[in-house]
N, C-alpha and C positions, 0 to 999 in steps of 0.2 A: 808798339810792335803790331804790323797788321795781320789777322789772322783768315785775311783773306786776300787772291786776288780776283779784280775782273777786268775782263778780257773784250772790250769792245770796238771792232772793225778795227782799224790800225791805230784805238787806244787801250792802253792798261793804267787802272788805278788800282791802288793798295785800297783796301777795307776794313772795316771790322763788326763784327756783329754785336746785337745791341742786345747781349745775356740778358742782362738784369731787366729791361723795359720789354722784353718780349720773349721768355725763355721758349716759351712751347712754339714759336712759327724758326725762330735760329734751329730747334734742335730737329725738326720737320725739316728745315732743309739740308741741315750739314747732312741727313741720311740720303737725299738726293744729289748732291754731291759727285764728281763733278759736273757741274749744273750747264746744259747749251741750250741755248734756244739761238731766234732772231729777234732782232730789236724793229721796231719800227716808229713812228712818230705817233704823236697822241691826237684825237681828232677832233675831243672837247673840252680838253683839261690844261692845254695853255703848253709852258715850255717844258717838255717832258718827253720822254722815247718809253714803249713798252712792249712788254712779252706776252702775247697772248698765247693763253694756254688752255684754252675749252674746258674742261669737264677735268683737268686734272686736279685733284682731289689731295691736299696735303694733310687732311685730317685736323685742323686749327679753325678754331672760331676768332673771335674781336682780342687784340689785347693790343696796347699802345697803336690802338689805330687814329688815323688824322685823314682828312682830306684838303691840309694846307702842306706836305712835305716840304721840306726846304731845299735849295741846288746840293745833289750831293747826297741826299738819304733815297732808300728804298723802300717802299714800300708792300707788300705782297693781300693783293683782296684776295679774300679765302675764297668769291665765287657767290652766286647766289644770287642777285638781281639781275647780276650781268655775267659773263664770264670768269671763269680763275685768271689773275694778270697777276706780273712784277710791270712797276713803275719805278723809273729813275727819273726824278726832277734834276733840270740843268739849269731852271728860272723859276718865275712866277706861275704857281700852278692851284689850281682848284679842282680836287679830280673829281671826273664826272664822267656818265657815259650817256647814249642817249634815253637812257629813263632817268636821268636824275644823278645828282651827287653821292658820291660813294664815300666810303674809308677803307682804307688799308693800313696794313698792320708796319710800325716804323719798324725792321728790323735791321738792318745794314748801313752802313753810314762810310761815304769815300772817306779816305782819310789821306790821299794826295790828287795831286790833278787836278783838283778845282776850276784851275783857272783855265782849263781844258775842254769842261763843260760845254759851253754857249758851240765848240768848234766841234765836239758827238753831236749835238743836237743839230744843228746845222746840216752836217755831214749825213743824216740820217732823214733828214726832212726832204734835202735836194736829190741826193744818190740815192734814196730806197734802204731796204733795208739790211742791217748788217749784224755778223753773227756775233752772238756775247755768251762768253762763258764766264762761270764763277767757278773755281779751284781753292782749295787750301795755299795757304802760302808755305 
């Protein structure tokens, strides 16, 4: 059952959050909820679209964080060498910004559309960028 959905230019995946590997960054955002931004593409981290979010402050430090996500998970950097971001990998990603490799916190995971991936990323690298919401399903 997905307990989420997101909302990316003319796609939608189901979701779900990932309680138990990252409870304090899922319950930080389900309060922000429903969540918009724009997506745009990544500039050193390989095949990935992301949210930059400045100085916005979710109150979450490190937990189940990575800087290898897989196509399909989210990530959320709490901020701090570099700016506040969510990253959505669609490929092969190593996040980075230009000071250096980061991590972000695994919290969300698509759980359809997959195979729809490679064609947001795509779509978001060539057209610029496009708006993405995240809603309760």
């Amino acid at each position: 059952m997905s307990q989420l959905i997101v909302r990316a230019g003319d796609f939608t995946f189901d979701a779900r959050f990932e309680e138990q590997l990252a409870p304090k960054t899922c319950a930080a955002f389900r309060r922000a909820m429903p969540f918009e931004s724009r997506m745009v593409h990544v500039r050193w981290s390989g095949e990935a679209v992301w949210l930059p979010l400045g100085d916005l402050d979710f109150g979450v430090g490190y937990e189940n964080h990575t800087s290898y996500p897989a196509p399909g998970q989210i990530i959320l950097y709490p901020g701090g060498i570099s700016e506040t971001e969510i990253l959505l990998a669609y490929g092969g990603v190593h996040f980075a910004s230009k000071m250096g490799q980061l991590a972000g916190n695994h919290f969300i995971t698509l759980t359809s559309g997959l195979d729809r991936l490679p064609e947001l990323g795509k779509t978001v690298l060539w057209k610029g960028a496009q708006k993405v919401r995240f809603e309760a399903a």
